[in-house]
DRENDO-1510 file (C-alpha; in Angstrom, 1 decimal, always signed):
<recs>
REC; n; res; u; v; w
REC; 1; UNK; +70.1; -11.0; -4.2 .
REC; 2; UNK; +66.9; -12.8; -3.0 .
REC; 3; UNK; +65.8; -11.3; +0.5 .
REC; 4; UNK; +64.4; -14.9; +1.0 .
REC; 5; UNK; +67.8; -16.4; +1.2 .
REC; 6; UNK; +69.7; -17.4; +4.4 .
REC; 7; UNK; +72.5; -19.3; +4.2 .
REC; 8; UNK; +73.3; -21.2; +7.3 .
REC; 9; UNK; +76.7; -21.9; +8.7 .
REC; 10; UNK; +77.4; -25.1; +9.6 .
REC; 11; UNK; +77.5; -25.8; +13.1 .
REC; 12; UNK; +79.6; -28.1; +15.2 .
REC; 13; UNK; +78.3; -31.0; +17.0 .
REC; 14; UNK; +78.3; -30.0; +19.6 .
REC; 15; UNK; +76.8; -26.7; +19.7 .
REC; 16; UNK; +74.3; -27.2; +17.0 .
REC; 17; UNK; +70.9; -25.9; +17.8 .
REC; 18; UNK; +68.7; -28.2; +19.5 .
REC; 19; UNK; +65.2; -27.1; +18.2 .
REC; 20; UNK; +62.1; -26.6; +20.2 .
REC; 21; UNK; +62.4; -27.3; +23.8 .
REC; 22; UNK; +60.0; -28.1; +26.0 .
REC; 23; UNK; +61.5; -26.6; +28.9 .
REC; 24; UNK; +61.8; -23.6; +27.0 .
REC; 25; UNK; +58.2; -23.1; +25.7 .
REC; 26; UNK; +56.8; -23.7; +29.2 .
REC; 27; UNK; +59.5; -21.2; +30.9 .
REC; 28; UNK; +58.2; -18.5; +28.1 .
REC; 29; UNK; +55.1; -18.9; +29.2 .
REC; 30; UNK; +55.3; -18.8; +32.5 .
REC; 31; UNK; +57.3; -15.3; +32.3 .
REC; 32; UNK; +53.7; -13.8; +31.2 .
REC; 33; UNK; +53.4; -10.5; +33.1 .
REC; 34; UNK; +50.0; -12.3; +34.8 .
REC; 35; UNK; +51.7; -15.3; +35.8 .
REC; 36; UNK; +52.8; -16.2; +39.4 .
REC; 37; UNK; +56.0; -17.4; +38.7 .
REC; 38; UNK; +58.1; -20.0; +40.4 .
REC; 39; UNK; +60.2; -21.1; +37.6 .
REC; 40; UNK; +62.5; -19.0; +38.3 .
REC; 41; UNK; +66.0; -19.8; +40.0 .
REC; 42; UNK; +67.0; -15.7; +40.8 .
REC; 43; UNK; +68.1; -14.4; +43.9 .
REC; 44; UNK; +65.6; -11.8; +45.4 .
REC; 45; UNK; +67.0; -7.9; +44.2 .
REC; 46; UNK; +65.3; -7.4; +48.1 .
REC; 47; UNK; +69.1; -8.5; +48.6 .
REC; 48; UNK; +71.2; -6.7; +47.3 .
REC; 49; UNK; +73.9; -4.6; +49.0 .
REC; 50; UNK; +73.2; -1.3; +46.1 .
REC; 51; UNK; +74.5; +1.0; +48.7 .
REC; 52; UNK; +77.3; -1.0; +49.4 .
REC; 53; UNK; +78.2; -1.9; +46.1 .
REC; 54; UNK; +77.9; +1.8; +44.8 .
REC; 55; UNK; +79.9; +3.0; +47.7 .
REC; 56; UNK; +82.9; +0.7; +46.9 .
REC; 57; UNK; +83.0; +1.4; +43.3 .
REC; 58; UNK; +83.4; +5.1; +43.8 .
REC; 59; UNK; +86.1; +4.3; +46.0 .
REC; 60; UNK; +87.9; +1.2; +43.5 .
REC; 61; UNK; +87.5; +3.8; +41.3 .
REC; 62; UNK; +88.7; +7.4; +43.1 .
REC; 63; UNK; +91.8; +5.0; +44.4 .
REC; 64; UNK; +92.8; +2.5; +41.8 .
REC; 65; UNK; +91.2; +3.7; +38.5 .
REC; 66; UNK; +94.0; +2.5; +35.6 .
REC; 67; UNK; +94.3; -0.5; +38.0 .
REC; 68; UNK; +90.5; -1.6; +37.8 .
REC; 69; UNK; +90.0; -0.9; +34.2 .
REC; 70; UNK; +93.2; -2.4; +32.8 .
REC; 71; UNK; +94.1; -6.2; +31.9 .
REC; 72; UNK; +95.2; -8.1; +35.0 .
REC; 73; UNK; +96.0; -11.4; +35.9 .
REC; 74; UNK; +94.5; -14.5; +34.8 .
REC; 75; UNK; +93.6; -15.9; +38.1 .
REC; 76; UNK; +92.2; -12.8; +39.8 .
REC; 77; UNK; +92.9; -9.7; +41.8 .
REC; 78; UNK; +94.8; -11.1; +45.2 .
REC; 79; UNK; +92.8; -9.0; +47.3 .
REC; 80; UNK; +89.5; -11.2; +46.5 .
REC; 81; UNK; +91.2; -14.3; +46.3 .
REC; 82; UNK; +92.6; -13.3; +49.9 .
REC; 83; UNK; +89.4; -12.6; +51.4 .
REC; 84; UNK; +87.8; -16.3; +49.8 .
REC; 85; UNK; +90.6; -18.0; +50.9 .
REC; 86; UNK; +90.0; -16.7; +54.4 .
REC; 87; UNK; +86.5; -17.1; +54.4 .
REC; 88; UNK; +86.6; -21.1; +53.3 .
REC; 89; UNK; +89.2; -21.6; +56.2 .
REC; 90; UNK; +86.4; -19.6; +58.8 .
REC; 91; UNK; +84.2; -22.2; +57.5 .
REC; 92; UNK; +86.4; -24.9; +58.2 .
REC; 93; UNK; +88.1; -25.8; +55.1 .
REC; 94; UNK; +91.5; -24.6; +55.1 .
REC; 95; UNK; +92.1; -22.5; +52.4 .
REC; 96; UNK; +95.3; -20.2; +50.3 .
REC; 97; UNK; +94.9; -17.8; +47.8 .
REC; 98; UNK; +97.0; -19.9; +45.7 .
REC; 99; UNK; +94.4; -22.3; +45.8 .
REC; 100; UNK; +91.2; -20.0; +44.3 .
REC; 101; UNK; +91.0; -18.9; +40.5 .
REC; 102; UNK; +88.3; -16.6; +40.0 .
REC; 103; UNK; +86.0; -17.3; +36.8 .
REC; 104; UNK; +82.9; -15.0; +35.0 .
REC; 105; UNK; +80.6; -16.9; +37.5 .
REC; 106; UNK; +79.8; -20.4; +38.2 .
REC; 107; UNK; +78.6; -21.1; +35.2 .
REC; 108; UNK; +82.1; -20.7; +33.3 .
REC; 109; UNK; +83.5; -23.2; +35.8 .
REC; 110; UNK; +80.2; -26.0; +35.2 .
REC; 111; UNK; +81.6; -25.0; +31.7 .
REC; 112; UNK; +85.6; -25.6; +32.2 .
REC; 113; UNK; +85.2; -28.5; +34.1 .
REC; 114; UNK; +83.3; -30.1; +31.3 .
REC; 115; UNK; +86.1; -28.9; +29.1 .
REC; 116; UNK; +89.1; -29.6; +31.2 .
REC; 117; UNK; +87.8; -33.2; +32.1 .
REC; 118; UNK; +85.5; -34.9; +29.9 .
REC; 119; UNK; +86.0; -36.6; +26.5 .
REC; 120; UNK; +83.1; -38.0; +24.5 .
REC; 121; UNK; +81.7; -41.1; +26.3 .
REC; 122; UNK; +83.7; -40.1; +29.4 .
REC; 123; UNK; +81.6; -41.3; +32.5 .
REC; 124; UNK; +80.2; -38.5; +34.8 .
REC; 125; UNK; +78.2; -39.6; +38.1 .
REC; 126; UNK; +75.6; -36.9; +39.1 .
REC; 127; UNK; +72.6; -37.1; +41.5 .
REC; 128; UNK; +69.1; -37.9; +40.8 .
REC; 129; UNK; +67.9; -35.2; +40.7 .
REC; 130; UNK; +70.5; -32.4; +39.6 .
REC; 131; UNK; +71.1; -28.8; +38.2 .
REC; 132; UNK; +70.2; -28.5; +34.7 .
REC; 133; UNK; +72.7; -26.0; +33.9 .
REC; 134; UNK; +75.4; -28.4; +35.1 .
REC; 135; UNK; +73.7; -31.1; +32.7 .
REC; 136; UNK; +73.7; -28.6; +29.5 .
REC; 137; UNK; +77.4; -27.3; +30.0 .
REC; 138; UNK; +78.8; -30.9; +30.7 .
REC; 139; UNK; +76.5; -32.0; +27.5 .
REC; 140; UNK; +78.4; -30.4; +25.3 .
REC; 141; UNK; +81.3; -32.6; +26.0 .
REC; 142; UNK; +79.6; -36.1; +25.5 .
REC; 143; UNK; +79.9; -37.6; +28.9 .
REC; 144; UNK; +77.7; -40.8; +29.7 .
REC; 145; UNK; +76.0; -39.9; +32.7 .
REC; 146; UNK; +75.6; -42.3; +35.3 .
REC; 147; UNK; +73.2; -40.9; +38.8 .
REC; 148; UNK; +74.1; -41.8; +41.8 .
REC; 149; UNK; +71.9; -43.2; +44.4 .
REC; 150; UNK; +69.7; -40.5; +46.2 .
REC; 151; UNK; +66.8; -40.9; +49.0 .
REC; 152; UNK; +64.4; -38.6; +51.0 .
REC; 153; UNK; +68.0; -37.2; +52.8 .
REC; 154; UNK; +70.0; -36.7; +49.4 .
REC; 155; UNK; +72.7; -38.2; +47.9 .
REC; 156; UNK; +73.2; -41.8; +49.7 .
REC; 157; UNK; +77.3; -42.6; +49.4 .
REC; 158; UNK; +76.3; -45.8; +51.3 .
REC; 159; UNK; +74.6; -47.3; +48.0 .
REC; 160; UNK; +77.8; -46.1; +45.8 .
REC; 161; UNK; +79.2; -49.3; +44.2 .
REC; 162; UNK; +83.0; -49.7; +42.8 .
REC; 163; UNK; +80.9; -51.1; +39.5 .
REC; 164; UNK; +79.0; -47.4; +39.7 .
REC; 165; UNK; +81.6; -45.4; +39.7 .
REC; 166; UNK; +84.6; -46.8; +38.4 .
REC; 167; UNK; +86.6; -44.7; +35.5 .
REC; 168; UNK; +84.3; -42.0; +36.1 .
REC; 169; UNK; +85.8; -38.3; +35.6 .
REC; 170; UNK; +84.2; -36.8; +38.4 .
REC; 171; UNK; +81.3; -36.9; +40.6 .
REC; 172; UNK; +79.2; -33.9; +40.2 .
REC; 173; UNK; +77.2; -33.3; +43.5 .
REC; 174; UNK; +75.6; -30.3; +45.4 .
REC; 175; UNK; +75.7; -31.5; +49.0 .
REC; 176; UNK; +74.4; -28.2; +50.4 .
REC; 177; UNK; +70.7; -26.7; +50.0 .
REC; 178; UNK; +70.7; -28.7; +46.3 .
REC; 179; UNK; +69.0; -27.3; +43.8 .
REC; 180; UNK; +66.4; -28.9; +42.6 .
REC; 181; UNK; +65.6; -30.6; +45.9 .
REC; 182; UNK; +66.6; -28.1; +48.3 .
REC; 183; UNK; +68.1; -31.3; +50.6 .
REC; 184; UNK; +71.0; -31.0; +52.3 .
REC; 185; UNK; +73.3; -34.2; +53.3 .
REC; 186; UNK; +74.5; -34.5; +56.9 .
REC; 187; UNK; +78.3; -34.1; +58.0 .
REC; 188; UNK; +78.3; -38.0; +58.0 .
REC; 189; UNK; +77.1; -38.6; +54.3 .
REC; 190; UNK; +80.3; -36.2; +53.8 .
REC; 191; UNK; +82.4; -37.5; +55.1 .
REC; 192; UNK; +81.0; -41.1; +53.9 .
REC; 193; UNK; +81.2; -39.9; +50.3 .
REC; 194; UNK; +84.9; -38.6; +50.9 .
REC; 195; UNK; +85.4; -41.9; +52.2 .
REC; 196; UNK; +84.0; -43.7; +48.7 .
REC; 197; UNK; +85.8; -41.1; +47.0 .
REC; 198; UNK; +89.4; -42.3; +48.0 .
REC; 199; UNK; +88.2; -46.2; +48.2 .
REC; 200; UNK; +87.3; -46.1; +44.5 .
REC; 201; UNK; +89.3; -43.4; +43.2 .
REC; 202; UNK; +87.6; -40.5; +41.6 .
REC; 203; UNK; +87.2; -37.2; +42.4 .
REC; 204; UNK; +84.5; -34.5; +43.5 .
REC; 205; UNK; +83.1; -31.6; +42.4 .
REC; 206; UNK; +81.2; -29.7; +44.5 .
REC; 207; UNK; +79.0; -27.3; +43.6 .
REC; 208; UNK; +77.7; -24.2; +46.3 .
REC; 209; UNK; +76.5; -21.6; +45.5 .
REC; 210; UNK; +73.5; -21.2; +47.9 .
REC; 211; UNK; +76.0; -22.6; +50.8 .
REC; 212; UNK; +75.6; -19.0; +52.6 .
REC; 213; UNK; +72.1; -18.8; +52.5 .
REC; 214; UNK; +71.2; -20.9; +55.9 .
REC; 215; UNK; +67.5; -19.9; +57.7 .
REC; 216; UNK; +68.5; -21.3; +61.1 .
REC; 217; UNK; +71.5; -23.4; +61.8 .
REC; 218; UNK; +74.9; -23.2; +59.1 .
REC; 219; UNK; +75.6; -26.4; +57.0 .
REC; 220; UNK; +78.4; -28.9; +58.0 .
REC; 221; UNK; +81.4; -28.2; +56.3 .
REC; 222; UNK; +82.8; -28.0; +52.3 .
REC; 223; UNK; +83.6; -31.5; +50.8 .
REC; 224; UNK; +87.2; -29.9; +51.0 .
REC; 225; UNK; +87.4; -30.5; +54.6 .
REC; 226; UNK; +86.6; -34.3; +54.4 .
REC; 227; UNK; +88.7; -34.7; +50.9 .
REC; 228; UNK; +91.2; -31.7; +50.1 .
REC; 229; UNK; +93.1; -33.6; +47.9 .
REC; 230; UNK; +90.3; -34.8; +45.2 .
REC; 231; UNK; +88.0; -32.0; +45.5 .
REC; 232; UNK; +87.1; -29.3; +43.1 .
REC; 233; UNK; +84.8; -26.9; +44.5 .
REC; 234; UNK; +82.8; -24.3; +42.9 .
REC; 235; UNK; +81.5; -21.2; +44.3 .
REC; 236; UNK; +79.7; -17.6; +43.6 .
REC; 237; UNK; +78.9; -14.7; +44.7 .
REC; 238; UNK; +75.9; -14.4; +42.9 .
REC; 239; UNK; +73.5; -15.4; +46.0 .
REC; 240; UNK; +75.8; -13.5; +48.3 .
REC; 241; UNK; +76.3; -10.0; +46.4 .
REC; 242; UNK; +74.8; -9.6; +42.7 .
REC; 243; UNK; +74.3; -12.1; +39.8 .
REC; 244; UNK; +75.3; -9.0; +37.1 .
REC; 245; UNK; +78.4; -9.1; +38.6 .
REC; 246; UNK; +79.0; -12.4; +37.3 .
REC; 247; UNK; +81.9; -13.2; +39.9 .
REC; 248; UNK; +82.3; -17.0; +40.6 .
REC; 249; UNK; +85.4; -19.4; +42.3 .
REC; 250; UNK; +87.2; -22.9; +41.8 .
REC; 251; UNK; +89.0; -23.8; +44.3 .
REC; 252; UNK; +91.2; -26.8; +44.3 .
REC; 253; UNK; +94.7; -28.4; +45.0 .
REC; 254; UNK; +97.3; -26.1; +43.2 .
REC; 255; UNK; +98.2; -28.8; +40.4 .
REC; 256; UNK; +94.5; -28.8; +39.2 .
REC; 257; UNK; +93.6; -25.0; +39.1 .
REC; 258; UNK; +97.2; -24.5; +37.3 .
REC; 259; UNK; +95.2; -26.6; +34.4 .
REC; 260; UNK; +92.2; -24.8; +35.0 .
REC; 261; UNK; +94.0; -21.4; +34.4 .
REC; 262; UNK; +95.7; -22.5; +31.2 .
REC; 263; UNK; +92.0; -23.0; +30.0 .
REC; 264; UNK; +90.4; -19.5; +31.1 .
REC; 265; UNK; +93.5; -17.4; +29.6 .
REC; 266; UNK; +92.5; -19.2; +26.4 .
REC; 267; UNK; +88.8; -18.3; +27.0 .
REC; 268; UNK; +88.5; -14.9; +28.2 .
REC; 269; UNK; +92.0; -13.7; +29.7 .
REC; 270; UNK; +90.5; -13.0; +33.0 .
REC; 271; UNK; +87.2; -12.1; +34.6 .
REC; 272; UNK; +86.6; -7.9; +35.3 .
REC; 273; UNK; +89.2; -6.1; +37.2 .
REC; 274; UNK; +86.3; -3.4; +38.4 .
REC; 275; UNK; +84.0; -5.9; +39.5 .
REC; 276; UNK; +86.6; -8.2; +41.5 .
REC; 277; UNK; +88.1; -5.3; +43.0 .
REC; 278; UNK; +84.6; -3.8; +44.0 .
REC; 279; UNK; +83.8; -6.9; +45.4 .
REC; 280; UNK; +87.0; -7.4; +47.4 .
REC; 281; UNK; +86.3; -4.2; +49.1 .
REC; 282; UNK; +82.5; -4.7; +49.7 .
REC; 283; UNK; +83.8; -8.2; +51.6 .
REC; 284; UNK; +86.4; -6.6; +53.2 .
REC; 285; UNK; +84.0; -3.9; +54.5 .
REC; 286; UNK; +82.0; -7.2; +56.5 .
REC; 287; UNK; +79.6; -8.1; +54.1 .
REC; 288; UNK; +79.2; -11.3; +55.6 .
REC; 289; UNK; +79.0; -10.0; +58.6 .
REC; 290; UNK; +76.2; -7.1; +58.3 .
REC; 291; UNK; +74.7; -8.1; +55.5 .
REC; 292; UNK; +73.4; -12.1; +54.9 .
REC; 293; UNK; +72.1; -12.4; +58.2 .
REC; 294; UNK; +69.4; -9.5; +56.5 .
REC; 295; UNK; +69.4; -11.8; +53.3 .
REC; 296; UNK; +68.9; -14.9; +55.2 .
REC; 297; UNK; +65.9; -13.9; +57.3 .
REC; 298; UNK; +64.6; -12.5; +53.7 .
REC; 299; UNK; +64.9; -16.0; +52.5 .
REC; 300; UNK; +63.9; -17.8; +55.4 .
REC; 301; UNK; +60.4; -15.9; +55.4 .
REC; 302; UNK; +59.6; -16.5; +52.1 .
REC; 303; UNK; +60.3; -20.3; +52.6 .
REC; 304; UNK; +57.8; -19.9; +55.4 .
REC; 305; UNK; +55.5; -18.9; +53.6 .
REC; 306; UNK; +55.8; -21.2; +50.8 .
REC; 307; UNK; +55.7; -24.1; +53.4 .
REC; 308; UNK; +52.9; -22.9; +55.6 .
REC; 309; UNK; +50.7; -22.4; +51.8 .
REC; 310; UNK; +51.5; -25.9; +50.6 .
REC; 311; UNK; +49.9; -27.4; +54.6 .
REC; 312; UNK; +47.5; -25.2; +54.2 .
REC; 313; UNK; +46.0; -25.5; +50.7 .
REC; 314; UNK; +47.7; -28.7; +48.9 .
REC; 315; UNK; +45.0; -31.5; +49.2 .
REC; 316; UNK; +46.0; -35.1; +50.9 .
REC; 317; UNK; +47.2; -37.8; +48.8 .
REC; 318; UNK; +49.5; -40.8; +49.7 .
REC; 319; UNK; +51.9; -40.0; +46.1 .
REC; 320; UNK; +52.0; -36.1; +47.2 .
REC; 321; UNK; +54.9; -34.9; +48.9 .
REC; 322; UNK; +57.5; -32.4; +49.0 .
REC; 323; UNK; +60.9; -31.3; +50.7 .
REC; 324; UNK; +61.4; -28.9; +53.8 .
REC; 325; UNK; +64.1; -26.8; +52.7 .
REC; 326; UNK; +66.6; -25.4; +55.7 .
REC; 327; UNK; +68.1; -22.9; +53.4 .
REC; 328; UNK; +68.7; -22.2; +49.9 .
REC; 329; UNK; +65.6; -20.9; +47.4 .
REC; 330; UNK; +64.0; -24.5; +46.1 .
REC; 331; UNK; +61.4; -26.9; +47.2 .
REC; 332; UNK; +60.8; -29.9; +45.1 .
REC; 333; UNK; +57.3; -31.4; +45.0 .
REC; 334; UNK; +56.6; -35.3; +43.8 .
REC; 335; UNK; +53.3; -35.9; +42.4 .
REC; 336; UNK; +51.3; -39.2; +42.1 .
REC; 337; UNK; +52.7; -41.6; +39.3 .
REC; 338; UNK; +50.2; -40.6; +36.9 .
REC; 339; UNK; +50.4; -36.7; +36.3 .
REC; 340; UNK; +52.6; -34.9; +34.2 .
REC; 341; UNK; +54.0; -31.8; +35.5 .
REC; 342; UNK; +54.0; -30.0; +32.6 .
REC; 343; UNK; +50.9; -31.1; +31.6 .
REC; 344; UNK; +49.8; -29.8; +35.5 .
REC; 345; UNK; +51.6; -26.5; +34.8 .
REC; 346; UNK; +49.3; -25.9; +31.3 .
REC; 347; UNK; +46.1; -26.5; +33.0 .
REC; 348; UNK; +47.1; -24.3; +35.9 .
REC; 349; UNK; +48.7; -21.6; +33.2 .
REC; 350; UNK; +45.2; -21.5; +31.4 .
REC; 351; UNK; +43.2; -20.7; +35.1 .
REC; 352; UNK; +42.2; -17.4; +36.0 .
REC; 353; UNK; +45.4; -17.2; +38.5 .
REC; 354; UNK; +48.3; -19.0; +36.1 .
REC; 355; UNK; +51.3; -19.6; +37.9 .
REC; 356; UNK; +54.6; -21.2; +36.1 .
REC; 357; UNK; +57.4; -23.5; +38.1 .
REC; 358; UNK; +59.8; -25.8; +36.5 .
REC; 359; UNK; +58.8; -29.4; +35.4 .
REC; 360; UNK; +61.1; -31.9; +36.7 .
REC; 361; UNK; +62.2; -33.9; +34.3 .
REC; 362; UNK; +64.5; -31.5; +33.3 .
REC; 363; UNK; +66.7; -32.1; +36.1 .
REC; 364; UNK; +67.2; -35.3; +35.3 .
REC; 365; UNK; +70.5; -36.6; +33.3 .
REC; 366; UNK; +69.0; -39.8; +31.7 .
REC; 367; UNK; +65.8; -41.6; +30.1 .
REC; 368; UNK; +63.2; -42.6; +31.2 .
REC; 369; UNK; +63.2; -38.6; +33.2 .
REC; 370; UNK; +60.6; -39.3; +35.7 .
REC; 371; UNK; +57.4; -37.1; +34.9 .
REC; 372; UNK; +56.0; -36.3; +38.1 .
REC; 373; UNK; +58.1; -33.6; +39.7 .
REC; 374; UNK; +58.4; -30.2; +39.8 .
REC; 375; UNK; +60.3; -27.5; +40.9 .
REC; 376; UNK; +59.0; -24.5; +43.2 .
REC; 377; UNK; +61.2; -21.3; +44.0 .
REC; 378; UNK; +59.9; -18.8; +46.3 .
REC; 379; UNK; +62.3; -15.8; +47.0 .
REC; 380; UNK; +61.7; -13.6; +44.7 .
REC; 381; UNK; +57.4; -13.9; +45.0 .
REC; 382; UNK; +55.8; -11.3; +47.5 .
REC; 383; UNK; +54.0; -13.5; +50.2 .
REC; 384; UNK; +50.2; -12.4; +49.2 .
REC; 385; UNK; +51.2; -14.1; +45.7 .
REC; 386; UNK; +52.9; -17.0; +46.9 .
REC; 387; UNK; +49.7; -17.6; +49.0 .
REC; 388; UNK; +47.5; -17.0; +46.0 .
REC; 389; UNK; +50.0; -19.0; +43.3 .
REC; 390; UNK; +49.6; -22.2; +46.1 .
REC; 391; UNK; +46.1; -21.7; +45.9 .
REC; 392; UNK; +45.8; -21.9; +42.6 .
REC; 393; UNK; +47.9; -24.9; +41.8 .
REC; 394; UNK; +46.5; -26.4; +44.6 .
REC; 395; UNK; +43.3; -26.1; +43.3 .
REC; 396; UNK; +44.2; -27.5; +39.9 .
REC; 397; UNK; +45.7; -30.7; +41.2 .
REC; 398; UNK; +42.7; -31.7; +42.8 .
REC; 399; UNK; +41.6; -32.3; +39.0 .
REC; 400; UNK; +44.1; -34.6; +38.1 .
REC; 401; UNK; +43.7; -36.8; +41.0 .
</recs>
């Protein structure tokens, strides 16, 4: 046989490979070991429970051992979906059991709702800005992607039109820390939006997973306490305990997560027994009690200092700007009309102190993407670096001005 030959399956449409990627060839190279990176979207390791998590293994596995390493049910162990349920009602969005599913992280349900909801050329409204990884899993599916109105406070329901928004599957929004931006919308946008919502007839899915992680004052409520009935919400406890874990949440009105079960048996039975029941018993222990309020303060320094580097160092312009965060890990800088952000991020890659972040237009769901954005995380950068990696982009920006 020749060694040269490689024959190629054929692929389907919608998972063929794409090809080089932009996004991807600037993300390799900002994972250098010398770069200052803050591409990255990871929660800090600073933050997480080991201790915790090792203590309530040994004791998932010293008193429920077949239990945790056997099959179980499709819609997770009660004990977790127990302790969600009660922890979405504390927050002010009454909650059941009945009404959580547990998935293999939020990603699987960006992934199933794409799935369960969208056909090819099926209308899906997302901000402008939004999460790329909600973009690539709902890309699979076709949609047309229509963005909804956002301004310096986030997503603007006031500017929704019944022309916008009408026959669209879902609405696709982040109201809480969003990620890119980092902006949060006020109770009144949210219950605004729920308003539009019912008016025009479509429903919402709301994406949190940084909902938790508040520096000062906690966020107004879920969109489920403004619009039960036509809300999804999505959820994980990958800011809150461990990403490895891969543990996520839908929660929704009973009707809707009996469909969204019927599509996870057929993907993966169930998410891990172990890891739900560990997880169970770490919350049940007071997690959120003892431990964010560490993680927070964790988070809210390194903000800090992000903020405090960008007034210090960043040089004046009238096009320059970026956002204030009040919780979450992103800040989201706009750049005068005329420079590139990755073309910024090569020239500052090439200095003697490189530092990677995430160009913006990759957040952005249709053409023209705008070019002059970009995307700064700071949680998992010690403070002398974020100081020097400010410094240094800072420094290279003056150039292009």
């Amino acid at each position: 046989m020749n060694n040269d030959f490689r024959p190629t399956p054929t692929y389907s449409a919608a998972c063929a490979p794409k090809g080089d990627s932009v996004i991807l060839e600037v993300l390799a190279l900002a994972a250098r070991p010398d770069v200052i990176s803050f591409a990255g979207g990871l929660p800090s390791p600073e933050g997480f429970p080991v201790k915790e998590i090792a203590k309530a293994a040994q004791w998932v596995l010293d008193n429920h051992a077949a239990r945790a390493l056997q099959y179980s049910a499709c819609q997770g162990v009660p004990e977790l979906r127990e302790v969600i349920a009660r922890r979405e009602t504390e927050k002010g969005a009454p909650t059941s059991p009945d009404e959580v599913l547990v998935v293999s992280g939020s990603q699987q349900a960006l992934d199933m709702m794409g799935r369960l909801f969208v056909d090819a050329g099926s209308k899906v409204l997302v901000e402008s800005p939004t999460y790329m990884g909600a973009l690539q899993a709902f890309a699979l599916n076709s949609p047309k992607f229509v963005e909804l109105p956002c301004d310096e406070e986030g997503l603007n329901p006031d500017l929704i039109t019944r022309e916008m928004v009408e026959g669209a599957r879902f609405a696709y929004v982040m109201p809480t820390f969003q990620n890119p931006t980092g902006l949060t919308i006020s109770e009144e946008r949210r219950r605004k939006l729920a308003e539009k919502a019912r008016e025009f007839d479509f429903w919402l899915v709301e994406d949190n997973p940084y909902g938790e992680l508040w520096y000062e004052d906690e966020p107004a409520p879920s969109l489920r306490a403004f619009a039960p009935e036509r809300t999804i919400t999505l959820g994980t406890m990958s800011k809150v305990l461990a990403p490895g874990f891969r543990l996520g949440y839908i929660l929704a009105p009973k009707h809707v997560l009996d469909a969204c079960m019927e599509l996870k048996q057929a993907m993966d039975l169930h998410t891990s027994t172990f890891t739900q029941l560990i997880c169970a018993r770490v919350l049940s222990e007071g997690l959120f009690k003892d431990h964010l309020p560490m993680v927070r303060a964790l988070y809210r320094r390194q903000a800090r200092a992000m903020l405090d580097a960008m007034e210090r160092e960043m040089p004046q312009h009238p096009e320059l700007s970026w956002t204030k965060p009040e919780g979450g890990m992103f800040l989201w800088m706009k750049l005068p009309k005329h420079i590139d952000a990755a073309e910024l991020m090569k020239a500052v890659l090439a200095t003697d102190v490189p530092v990677g972040f995430v160009p913006g237009f990759a957040f952005f769901a249709n053409d023209p993407k705008p070019a002059n954005y970009l995307r700064l995380s700071f949680v998992t950068v010690p403070v002398e670096r974020i100081n020097a990696g400010v410094k240094s982009l800072a420094d290279t920006l003056r150039k292009f001005l």
